[in-house]
C-alpha positions, 0 to 999 in steps of 0.5 A: 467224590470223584464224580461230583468233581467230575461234574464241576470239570463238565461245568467249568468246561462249559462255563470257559466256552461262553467266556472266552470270547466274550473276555477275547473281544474286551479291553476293559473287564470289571470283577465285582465280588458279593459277599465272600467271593473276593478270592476267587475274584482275585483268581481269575483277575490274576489269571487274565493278566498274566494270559492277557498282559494287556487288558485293563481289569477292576475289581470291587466289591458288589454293594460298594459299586452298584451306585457308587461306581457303575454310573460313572464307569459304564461306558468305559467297561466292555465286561462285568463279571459277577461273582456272589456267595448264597447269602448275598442275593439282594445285592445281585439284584441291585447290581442287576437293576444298576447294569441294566439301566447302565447296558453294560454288557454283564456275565452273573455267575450265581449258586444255584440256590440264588437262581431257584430263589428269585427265578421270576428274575433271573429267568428273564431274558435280558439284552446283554446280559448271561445269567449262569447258575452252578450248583452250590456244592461246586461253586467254588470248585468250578469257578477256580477250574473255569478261570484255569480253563480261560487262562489256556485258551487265552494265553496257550503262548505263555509258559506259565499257563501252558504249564497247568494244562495237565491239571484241569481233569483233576476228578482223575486224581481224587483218591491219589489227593485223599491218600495223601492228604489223609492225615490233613483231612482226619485234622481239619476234621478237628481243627477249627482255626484256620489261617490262609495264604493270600493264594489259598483265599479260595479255601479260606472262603469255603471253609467259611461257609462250613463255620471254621475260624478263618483268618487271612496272613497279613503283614502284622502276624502278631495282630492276626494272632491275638486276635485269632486265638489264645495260647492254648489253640491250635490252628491249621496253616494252609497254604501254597509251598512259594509262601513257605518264607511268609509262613516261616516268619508267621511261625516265629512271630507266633513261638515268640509270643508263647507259642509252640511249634506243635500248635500248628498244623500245615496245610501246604500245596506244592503246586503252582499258586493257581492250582493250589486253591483247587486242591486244597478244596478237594481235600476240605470237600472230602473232610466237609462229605466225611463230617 
């Protein structure tokens, strides 16, 4: 385990050094998410701002904007940042087609998986376009180290962003987190149900691609859980510990609906917001590599 986070480190590491200056010299960048890679869209988006108060960012979704939007809004962009789950290749190639004929000067950051597919056109060499390929078992992972890494070189003079830079080599701390989380990982092994936080996103989206229940919170809890499950399952709530207050309403919304406190199983990362989705998928890679 330590070695394949090892390898998304020396990937991000990698990926930060051809962003940097790119995002340096912008004023206005635009995130587009295909499929479910809004988490780590809004990652990234809320790392920029805070490293760069006073860049202009857009996020929006992939097959919305590729005709909708990116024909009106070319001129006015300096950088498109592409993020894409495996399943949503089509989508890639249409917003491929779109930023080409619009020459927006565009980052395609794509699984692996998409890249061996259509290598006849990824493969190309465009004019203002990058097209970077990270392997599809540390995609997440990499991408979440990578927007820390930008966030540092950044904005080294923001406290917050200077606080985290012990946390970036994290391949070093992999059986610390499995023993800790050993209790959490033999559970989610179990659990099926999942609801996140609006910071652990991230996960959430992995943990899609492994075929648990994900649901997000939202404002209406009780919605979220008729709609989630029956008074008789359990699920586990993973979240960062600066949510505890939202949870704590969750979890009385839930006992007021026939609930029992036992139900729920915690998930909760007491670290800085940005880092948390970073361990909380270190501890879902060790119970997915264990299944």
């Amino acid at each position: 385990m330590a070695s394949i986070v090892k390898s998304s480190e020396d990937a991000s590491d990698k990926i930060s050094q051809r962003l940097v200056n790119l995002i340096k010299n912008s004023n206005n960048i635009l995130a587009i998410y295909c499929g479910t890679t809004y988490g780590l869209v809004q990652h990234i988006m809320s790392i920029l701002k805070i490293s760069k108060p006073e860049l202009a960012l857009m996020a929006i979704d992939g097959d919305y904007t590729y005709n909708v939007v990116l024909p009106y809004i070319a001129e006015t962009i300096d950088l498109a940042l592409i993020y894409s789950d495996a399943m949503h290749e089509r989508t890639l190639l249409r917003l491929l087609h779109s930023v080409l004929i619009n020459n927006i000067r565009t980052v395609f950051i794509v699984p692996s998986i998409v890249y061996e597919k259509y290598r006849v056109q990824w493969g190309r060499e465009f004019e203002n376009i990058d097209i970077i390929e990270i392997d599809n078992s540390i995609y997440r992972l990499t991408l979440l180290l990578t927007a820390l890494r930008i966030g540092i070189h950044i904005g080294n003079s923001i406290a917050r962003i200077n606080r985290m830079k012990s946390e970036i080599e994290v391949s070093s701390i992999v059986e610390d987190i499995i023993n800790r989380y050993r209790d959490t990982i033999k559970l989610l092994k179990l659990c099926r149900n999942i609801i996140v936080s609006k910071t652990m996103l991230p996960l959430g989206e992995y943990l899609e691609e492994y075929n648990y229940n994900v649901y997000m919170i939202s404002t209406s809890f009780k919605t979220l859980l008729n709609k989630a499950i029956s008074l008789s399952d359990n699920f586990m709530l993973i979240y960062s510990s600066v949510e505890d207050h939202i949870i704590n309403e969750l979890i009385m919304e839930a006992l007021r609906m026939g609930f029992k406190r036992e139900q729920f199983i915690d998930m909760r990362i007491n670290t800085d917001p940005f880092t948390a989705p970073i361990y909380g998928i270190l501890v879902s890679m060790v119970a997915m590599l264990k299944n």
